[in-house]
C-alpha positions as a Markdown table, in Angstrom:
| # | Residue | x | y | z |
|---|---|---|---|---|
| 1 | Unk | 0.0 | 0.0 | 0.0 |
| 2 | Unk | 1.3 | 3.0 | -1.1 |
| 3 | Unk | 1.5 | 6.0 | 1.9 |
| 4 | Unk | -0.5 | 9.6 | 0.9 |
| 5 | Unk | 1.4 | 12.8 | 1.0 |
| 6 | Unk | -0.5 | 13.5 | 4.3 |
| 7 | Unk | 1.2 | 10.2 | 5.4 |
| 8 | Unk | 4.9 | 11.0 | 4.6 |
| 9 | Unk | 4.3 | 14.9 | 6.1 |
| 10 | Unk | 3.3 | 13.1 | 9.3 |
| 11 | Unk | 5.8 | 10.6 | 9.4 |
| 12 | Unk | 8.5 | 13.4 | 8.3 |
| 13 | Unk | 7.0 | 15.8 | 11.3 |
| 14 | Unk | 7.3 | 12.7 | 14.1 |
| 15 | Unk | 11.4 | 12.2 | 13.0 |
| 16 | Unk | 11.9 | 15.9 | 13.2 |
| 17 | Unk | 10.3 | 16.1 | 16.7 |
| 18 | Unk | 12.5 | 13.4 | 17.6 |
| 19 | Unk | 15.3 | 14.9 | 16.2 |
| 20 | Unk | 15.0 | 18.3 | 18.2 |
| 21 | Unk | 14.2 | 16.4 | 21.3 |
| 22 | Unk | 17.9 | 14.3 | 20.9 |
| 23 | Unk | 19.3 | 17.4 | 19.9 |
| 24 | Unk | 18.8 | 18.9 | 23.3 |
| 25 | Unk | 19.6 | 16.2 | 25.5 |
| 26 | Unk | 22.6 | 16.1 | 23.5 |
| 27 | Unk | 23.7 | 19.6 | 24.3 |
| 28 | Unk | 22.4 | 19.7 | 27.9 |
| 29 | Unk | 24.6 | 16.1 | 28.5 |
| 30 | Unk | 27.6 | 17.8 | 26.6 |
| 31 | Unk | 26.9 | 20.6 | 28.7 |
| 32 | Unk | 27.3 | 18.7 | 31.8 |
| 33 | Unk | 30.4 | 16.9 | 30.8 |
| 34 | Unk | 28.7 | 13.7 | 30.2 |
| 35 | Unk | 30.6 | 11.4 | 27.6 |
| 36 | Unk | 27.9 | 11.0 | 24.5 |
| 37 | Unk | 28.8 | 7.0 | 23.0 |
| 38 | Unk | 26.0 | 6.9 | 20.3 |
| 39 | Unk | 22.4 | 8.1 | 19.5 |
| 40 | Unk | 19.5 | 5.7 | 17.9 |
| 41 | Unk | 16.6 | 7.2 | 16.5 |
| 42 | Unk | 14.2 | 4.5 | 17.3 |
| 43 | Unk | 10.1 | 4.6 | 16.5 |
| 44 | Unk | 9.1 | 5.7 | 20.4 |
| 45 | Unk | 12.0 | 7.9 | 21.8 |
| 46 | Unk | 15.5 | 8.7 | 20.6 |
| 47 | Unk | 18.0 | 6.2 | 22.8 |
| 48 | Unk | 21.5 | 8.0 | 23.9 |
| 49 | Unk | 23.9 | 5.7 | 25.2 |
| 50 | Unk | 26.7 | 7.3 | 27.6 |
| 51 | Unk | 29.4 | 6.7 | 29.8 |
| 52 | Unk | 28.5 | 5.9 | 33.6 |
| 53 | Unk | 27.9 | 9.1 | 34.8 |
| 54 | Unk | 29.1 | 10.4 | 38.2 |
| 55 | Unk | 25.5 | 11.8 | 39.4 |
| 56 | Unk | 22.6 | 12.1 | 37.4 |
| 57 | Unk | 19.0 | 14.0 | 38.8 |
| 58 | Unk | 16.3 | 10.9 | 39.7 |
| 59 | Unk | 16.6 | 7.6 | 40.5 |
| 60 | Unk | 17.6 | 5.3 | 37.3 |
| 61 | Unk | 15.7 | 1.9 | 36.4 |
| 62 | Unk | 18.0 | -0.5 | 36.7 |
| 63 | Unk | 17.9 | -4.2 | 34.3 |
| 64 | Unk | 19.7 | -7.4 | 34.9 |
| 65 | Unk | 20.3 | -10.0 | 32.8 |
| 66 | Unk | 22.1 | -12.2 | 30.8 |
| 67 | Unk | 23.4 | -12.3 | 27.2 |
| 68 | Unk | 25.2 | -15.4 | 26.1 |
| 69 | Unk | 26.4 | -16.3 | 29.3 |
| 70 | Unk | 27.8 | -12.7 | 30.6 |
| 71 | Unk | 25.8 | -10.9 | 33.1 |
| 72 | Unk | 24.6 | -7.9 | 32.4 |
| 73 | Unk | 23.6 | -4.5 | 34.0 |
| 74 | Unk | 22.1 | -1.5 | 32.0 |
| 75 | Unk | 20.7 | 1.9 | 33.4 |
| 76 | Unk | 17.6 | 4.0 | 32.3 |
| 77 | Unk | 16.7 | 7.3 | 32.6 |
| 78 | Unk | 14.7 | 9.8 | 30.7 |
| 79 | Unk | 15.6 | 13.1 | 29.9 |
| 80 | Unk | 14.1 | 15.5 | 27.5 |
| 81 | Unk | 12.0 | 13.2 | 26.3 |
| 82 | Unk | 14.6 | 10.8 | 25.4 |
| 83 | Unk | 15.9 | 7.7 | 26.7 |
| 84 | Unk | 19.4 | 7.4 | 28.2 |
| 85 | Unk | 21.1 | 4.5 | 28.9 |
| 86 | Unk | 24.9 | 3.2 | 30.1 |
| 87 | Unk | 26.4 | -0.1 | 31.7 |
| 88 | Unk | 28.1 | -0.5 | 35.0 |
């Protein structure tokens, strides 16, 4: 099925909110001398990945787990509307 012009706009205006929302977390991060490691645009919120940082404002959700046989922690936290994330 082919997507309407009205479709694509839509789509077009959802990646550009995104982008602007990544953008400023970016800068604010920066800002606060937080190491940046990479950015993912995904289809909810824009994922940051960065380096453990030495205090951060809130409490961060915390996931354990396992991948092929290592055990793994990761840390989430939102800010600006994105999602940030780094491993102990």
């Amino acid at each position: 099925m082919l997507k309407t012009k009205q479709q694509h706009c839509a789509q077009n205006n959802v990646i550009i909110k995104q982008m602007n929302k990544a953008q400023r977390a970016l800068s604010d991060l920066i800002n606060r001398g937080v190491t940046v490691l990479s950015v993912e645009m995904a289809k909810q919120k824009p994922r940051i990945e960065i380096q453990k940082p030495s205090h951060l404002n809130g409490e961060p959700l915390i996931i354990r787990g396992t991948k092929n046989g290592i055990r793994e922690e990761i840390n989430f936290s939102t800010h600006n509307g994105c999602i940030i994330f780094w491993k102990n």
